[in-house]
BAKE-918366 format. One record per residue: x, y, z of N, C-alpha, C, O, CB in turn; residue in one letter. Coordinates in steps of 0.2 Angstrom, whole numbers, plus 5000, padded with zeros to 4 digits. Glycine has a CB too. Example, Ala and Ser with C-alpha at 12.3 -4.5 7.8 and 13.67 -1.06 7.14 Angstrom:
506649725039506249785039506649845039507149835042505749785045A;506449895035506849955036506450005039506750065040507049975029S;
END
This chain:
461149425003461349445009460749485012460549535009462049475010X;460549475019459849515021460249565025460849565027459249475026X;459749635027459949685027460349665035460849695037459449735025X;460249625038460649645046461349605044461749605049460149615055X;461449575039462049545039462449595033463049605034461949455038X;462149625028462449675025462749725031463349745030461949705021X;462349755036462549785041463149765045463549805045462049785044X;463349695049463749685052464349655047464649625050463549655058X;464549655039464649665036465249715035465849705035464249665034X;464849795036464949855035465249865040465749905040464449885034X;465049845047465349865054466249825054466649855056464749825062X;466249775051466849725050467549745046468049725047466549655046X;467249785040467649825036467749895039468249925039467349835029X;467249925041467549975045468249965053468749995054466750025048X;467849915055468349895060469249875057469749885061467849825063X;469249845052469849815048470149895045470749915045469649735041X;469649925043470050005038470350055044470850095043469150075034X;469950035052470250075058470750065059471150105060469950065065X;471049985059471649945062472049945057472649945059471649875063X;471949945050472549975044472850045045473350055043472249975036X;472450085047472350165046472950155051473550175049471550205049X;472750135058473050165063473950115063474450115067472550155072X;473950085056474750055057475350095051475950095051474649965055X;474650145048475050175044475450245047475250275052474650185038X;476050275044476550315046476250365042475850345038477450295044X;476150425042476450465036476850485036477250495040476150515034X;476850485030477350535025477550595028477250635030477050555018X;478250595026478350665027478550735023478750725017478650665030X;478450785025478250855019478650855015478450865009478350925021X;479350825016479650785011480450765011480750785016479650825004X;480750735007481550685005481650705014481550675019482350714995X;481950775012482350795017482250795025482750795029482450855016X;481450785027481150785034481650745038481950755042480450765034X;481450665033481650615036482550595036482850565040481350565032X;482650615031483450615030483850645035484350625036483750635023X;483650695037483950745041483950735048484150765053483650805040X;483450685049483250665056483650605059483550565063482350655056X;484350595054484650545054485250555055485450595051484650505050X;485750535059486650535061487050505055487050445054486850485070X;487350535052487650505046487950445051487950465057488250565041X;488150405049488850355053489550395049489650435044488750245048X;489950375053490850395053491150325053490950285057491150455059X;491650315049492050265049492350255056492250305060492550295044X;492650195058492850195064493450235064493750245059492850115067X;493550255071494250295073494350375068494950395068494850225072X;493850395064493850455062493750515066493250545066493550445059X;494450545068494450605073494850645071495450645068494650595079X;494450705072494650775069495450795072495450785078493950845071X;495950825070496550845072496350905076496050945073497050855066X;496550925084496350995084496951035080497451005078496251025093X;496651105078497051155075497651185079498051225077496651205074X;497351155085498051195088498851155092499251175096497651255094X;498751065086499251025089499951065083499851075078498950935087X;500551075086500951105084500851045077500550985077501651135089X;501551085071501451075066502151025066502651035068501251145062X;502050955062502350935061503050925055503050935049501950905062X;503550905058504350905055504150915047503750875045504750825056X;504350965045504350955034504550865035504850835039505451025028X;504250835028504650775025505050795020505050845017504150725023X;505650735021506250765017506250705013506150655017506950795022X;506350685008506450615005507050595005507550635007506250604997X;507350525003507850515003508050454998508250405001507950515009X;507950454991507550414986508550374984508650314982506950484979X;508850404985509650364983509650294987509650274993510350424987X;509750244981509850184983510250134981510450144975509250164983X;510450084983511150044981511450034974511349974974511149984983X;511550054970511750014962511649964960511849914963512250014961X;511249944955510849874955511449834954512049854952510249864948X;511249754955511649684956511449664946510949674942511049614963X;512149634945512049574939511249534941511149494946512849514938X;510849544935510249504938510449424935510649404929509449544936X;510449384941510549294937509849284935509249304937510949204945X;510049224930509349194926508949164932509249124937509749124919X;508149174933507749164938507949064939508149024935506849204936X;507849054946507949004948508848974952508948924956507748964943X;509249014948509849034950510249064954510849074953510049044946X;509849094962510249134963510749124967510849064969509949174965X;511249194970512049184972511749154978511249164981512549264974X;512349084979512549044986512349074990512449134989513249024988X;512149074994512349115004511749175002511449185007513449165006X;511549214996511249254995510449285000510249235004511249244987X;510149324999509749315002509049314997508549315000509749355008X;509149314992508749274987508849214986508449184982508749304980X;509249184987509649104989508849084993508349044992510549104995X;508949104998508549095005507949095004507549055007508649135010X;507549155000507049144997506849094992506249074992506949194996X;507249074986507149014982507048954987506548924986507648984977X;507648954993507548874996506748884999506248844998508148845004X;506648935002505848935006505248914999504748884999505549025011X;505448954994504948924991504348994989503848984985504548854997X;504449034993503849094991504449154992504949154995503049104998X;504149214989504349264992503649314996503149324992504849304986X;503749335000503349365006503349415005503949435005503549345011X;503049465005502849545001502249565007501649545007502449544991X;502449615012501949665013501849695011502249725007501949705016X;501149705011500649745007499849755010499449715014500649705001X;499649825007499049815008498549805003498749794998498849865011X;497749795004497349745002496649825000496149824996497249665008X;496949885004496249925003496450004998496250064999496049945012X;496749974992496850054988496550024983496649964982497750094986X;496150054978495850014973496550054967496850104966494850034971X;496549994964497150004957497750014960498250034957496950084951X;497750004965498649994968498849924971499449894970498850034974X;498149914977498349834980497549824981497349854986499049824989X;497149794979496649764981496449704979496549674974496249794981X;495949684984495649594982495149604978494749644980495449534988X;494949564969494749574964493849534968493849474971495349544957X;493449564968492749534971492549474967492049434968491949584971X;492849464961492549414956492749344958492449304961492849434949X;493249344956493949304956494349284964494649234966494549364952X;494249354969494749334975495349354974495749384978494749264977X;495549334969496449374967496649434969496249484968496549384959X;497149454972497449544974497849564968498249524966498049554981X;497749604965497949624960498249714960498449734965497249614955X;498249744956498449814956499049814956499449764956498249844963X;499349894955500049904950500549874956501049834955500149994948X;500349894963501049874968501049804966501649774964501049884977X;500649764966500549694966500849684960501049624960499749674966X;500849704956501149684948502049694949502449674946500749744940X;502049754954502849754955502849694958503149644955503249824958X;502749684964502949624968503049554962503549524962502449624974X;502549554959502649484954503149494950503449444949502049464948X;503349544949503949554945504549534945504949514941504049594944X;504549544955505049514957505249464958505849434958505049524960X;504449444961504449334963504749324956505349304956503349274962X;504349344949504649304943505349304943505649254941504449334935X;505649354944506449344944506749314947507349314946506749384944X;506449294952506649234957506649164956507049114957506449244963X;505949164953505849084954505849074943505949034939504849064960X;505649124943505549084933504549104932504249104927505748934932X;504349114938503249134936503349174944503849164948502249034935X;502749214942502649264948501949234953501449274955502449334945X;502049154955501649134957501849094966501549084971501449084950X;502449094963502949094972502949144976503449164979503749094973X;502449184977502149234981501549234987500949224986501749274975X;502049244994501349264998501349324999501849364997501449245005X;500549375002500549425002500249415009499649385011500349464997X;500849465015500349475020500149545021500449595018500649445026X;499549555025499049625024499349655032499449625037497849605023X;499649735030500049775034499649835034499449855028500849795032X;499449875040499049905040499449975039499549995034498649895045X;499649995047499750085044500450065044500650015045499450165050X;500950135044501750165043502050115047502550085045501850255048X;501950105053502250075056502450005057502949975058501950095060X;501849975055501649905052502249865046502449805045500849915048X;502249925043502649935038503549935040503849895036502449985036X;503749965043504449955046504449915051505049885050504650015049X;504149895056504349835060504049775056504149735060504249835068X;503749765052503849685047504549685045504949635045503349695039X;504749735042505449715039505949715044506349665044505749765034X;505949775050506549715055506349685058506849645060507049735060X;505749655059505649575062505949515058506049455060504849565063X;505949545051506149475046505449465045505449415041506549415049X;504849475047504149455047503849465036503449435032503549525056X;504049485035504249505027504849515023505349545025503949565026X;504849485016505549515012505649565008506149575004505749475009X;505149605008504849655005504249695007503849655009504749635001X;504149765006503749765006503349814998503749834993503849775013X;502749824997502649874991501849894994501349864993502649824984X;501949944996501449975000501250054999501050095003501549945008X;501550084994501250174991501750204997501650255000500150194992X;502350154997502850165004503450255000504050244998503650055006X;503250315000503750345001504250335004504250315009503550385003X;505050344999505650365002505950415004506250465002506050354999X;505650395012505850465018506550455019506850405018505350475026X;506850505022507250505026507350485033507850465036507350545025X;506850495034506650475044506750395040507350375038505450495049X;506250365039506050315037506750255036506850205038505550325031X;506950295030507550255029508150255034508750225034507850285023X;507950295040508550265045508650215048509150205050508650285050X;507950165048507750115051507650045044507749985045506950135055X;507650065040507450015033507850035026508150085026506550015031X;507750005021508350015016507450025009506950005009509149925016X;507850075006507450075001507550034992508150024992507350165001X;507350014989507650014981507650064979507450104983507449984975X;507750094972507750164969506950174966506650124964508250174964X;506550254965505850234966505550204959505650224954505450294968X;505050144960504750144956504050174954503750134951504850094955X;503950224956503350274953503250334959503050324965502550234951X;503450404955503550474959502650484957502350484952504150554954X;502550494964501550514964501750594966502250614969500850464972X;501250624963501250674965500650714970500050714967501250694959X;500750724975500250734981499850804978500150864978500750744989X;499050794976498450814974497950824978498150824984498350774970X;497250834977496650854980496050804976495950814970496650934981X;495650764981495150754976494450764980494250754986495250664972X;494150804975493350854977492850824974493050774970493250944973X;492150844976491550814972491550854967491650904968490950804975X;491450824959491550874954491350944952491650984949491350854950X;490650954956490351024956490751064962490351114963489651024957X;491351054966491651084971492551084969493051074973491351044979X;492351084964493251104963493751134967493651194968493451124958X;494551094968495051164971495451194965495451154960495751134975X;495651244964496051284962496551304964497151314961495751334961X;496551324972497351344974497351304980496851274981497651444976X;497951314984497951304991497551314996497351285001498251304993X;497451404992497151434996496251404997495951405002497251514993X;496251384994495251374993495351284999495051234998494851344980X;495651295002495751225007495751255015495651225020496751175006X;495751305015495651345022495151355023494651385020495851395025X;495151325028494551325033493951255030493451255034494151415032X;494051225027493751175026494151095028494651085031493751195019X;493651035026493850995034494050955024493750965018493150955043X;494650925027494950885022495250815026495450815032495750935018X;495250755023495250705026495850675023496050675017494550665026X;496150635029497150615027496850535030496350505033498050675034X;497550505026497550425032498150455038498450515037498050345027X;498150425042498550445048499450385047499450325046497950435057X;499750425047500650415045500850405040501350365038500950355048X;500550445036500450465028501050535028501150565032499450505027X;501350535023501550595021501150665018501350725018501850565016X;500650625017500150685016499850705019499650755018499750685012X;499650675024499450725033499750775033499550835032499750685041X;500550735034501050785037501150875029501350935030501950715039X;501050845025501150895020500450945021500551005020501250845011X;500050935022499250945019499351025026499251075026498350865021X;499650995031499451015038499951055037499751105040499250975044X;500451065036501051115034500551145029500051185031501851085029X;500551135022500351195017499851225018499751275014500351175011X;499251215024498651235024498651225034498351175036498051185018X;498751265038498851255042497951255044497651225048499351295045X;497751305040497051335041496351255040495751265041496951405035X;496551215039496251165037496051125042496551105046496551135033X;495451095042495151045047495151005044494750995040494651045051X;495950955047496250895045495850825051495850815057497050915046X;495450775045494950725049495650675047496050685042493950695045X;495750625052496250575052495750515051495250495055496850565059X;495950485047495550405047496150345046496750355045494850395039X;495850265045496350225046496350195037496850155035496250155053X;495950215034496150205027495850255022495350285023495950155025X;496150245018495950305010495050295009494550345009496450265001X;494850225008494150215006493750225012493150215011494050135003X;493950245019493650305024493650355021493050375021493950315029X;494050385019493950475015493450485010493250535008494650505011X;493350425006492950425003492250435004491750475002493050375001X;492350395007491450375011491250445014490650475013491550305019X;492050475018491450535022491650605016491850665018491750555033X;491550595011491750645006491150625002490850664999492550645002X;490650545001490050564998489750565003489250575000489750524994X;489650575010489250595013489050655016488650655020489350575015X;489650715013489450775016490050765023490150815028488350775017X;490350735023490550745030491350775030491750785035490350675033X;491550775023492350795021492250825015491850815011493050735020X;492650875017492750945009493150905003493050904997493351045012X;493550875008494150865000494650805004494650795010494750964998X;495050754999495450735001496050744998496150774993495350695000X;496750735002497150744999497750694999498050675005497150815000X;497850674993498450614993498750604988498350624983498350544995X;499350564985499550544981499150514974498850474976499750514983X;499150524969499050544963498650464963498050444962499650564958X;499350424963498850354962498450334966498050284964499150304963X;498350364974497750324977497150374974496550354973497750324988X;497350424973496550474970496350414966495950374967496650554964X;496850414959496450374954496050344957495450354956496650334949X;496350294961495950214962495150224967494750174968496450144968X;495150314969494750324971494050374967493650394970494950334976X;494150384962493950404955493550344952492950344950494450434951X;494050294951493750234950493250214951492950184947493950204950X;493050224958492250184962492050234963491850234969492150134969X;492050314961491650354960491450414956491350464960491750364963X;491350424950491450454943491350504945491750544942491050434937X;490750544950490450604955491150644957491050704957490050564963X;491850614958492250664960492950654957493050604953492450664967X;493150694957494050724951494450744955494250774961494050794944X;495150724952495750764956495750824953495450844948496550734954X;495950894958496050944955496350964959496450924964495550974954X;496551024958497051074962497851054959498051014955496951064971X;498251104963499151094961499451044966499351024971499651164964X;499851024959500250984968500451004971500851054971500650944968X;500350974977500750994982501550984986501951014989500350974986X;501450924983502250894985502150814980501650804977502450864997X;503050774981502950734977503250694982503550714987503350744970X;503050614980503150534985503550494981503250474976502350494988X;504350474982504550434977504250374980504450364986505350444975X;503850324977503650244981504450194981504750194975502850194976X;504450174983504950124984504950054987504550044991505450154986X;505350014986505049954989505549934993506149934992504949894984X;504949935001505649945008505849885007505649845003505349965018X;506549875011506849815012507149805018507449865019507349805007X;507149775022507549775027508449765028508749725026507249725029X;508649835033509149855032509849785031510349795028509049915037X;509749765033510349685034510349635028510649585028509849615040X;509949675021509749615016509949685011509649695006508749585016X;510349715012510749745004510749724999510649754994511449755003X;511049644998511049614991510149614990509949644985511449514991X;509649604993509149614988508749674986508349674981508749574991X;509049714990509049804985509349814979509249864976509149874988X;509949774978510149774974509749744967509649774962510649744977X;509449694971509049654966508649664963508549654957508749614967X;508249694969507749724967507849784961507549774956507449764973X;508249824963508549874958508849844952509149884948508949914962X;508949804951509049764944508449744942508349764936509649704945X;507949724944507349714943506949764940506649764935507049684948X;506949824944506749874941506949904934506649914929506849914944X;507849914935507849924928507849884923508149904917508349944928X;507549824923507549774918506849804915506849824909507549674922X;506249814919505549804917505649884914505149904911504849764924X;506049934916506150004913506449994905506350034901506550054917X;506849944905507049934899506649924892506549944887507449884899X;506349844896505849814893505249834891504749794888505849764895X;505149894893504249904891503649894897503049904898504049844884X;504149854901503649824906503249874908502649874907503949794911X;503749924911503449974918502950004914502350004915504050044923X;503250024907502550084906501850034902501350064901502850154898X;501949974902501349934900500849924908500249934908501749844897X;501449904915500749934920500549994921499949994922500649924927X;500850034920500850094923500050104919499450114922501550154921X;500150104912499450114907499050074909498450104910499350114900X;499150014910498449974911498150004917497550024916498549904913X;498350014922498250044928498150114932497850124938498550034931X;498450164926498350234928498050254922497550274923498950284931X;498250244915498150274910497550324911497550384912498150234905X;497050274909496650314909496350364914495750384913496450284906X;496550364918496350424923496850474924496750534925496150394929X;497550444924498250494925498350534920498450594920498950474925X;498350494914498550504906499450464905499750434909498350604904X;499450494901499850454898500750494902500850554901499650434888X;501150474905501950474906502450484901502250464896502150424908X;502850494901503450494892504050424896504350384892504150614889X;504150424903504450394903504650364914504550394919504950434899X;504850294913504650274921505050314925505450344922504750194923X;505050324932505450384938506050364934506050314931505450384948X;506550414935507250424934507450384942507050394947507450504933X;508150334942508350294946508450344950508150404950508750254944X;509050344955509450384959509950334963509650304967509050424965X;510550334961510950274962511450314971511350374972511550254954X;511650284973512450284977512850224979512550184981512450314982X;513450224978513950184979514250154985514650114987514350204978X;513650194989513750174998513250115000512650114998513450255004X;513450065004512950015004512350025005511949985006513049975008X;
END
């Protein structure tokens, strides 16, 4: 190469090292410059309660429920019955939701909804039909969703982490409960609770028409309570720095422990949620049923075979499934 073409050579690489130079960013002084210079995202419809909305009614439970029915051999049920009505259709129809991990969610593998409510509900189909495979599930979002499914008739059931209130039961009929949660706190592990007291003044995140809103915001008036439309919202803004603590029922913690090893239940309980499976108030014989169904799978080993598969190892282990609560009043 002669020297005037070595030269414009040189001019050619410097020209291309100018135009690389000037596309590059630097770096910054460091992790945090950049990170910080960014708006976390918030779940949709995540809004802070103000402190100074008065404090809502105590919940009062109301867990007494019809005396169970002679359960008939599945495929057999009473004439006229309204498990009659469900064998002629062919499915039994169960509200539910699809977003608690280890209670009702859809499996990413498979597609299947699985989880412990989901295992009650099969329990039921089986007793109706002879396999727990005559099962629709439709997906019900908050409190409300929940009670007008069943008086629309729009569901024949529901199994949705549904507390037996007393409000609640004025409008809908309960069975007797099949699993007492105990309403807890779940922290990132290096930020544990200890009392109630260590919840003031800190922003703790609820679902909204939850029992545990309404409990959290009584026992800790001092708390900056975030309302969101699901549990795996609290999540999210609890790894993000953006929630101190959550606080709910024993079983949705687990299923949220589960997809996050980073945080633990801790603190006292606060109150207890007997879950029950709503029914629509016009359909007595099938709380009946239901409640024969329950106590069948308490007999048989059943209940405490999901319970372990599904909580064991994060709850630990139970001695024995909720105690019924019967009355003779329809």
């Amino acid at each position: 190469m002669t020297r005037p073409a070595r030269a414009r050579f040189a001019a050619l690489l410097t020209g291309v090292a100018v135009t690389v130079g000037a596309c590059v960013v630097p770096a910054p002084d460091s992790p945090d410059d950049l990170v910080t210079s960014l708006s976390l995202p918030e779940p949709g419809n995540a809004s802070q309660i103000p402190q100074n909305t008065p404090l809502p009614a105590d919940v009062t439970m109301c867990p007494a429920s019809p005396l169970p029915s002679a359960l008939p051999p599945p495929g057999q049920m009473p004439a006229g019955s309204t498990m009659a009505r469900i064998l002629q259709r062919g499915r039994l129809i169960v509200g539910i939701d699809i977003g608690s991990n280890l209670l009702a969610y859809r499996d990413p593998i498979t597609g299947t909804i699985n989880g412990f409510d989901v295992s009650i509900a099969r329990q039921i189909a089986q007793a109706i039909f002879g396999d727990d495979t005559h099962i629709q599930f439709q997906i019900l979002a908050g409190d409300d969703d929940r009670v007008s499914a069943l008086q629309s008739g729009a569901v024949d059931i529901v199994v949705k982490t549904m507390a037996a209130t007393c409000d609640r039961a004025k409008d809908i009929a309960f069975s007797a409960t099949y699993y007492l949660a105990n309403q807890r706190v779940l922290t990132p592990r290096s930020q544990p609770v200890n009392t109630v007291g260590d919840l003031s003044g800190r922003r703790v995140c609820e679902m909204r028409g939850t029992t545990s809103l309404v409990r959290i915001r009584r026992a800790v008036p001092s708390a900056r309570v975030i309302a969101v439309d699901s549990w795996p919202d609290c999540l999210v803004l609890l790894q993000q720095g953006q929630a101190d603590a959550v606080s709910s029922d024993d079983a949705v913690l687990a299923g949220l422990v589960s997809q996050d090893p980073n945080v633990t239940i801790t603190g006292p309980v606060l109150g207890q949620d007997p879950y029950a499976v709503g029914v629509g108030k016009q359909n007595v014989d099938l709380v009946r049923f239901v409640n024969a169904v329950l106590l069948q799978i308490e007999r048989d080993g059943t209940w405490m075979q999901l319970y372990n598969q599904w909580f064991g190892a994060t709850l630990g282990p139970v001695w024995s499934p909720p105690a019924a609560t019967y009355t003779s009043a329809p």
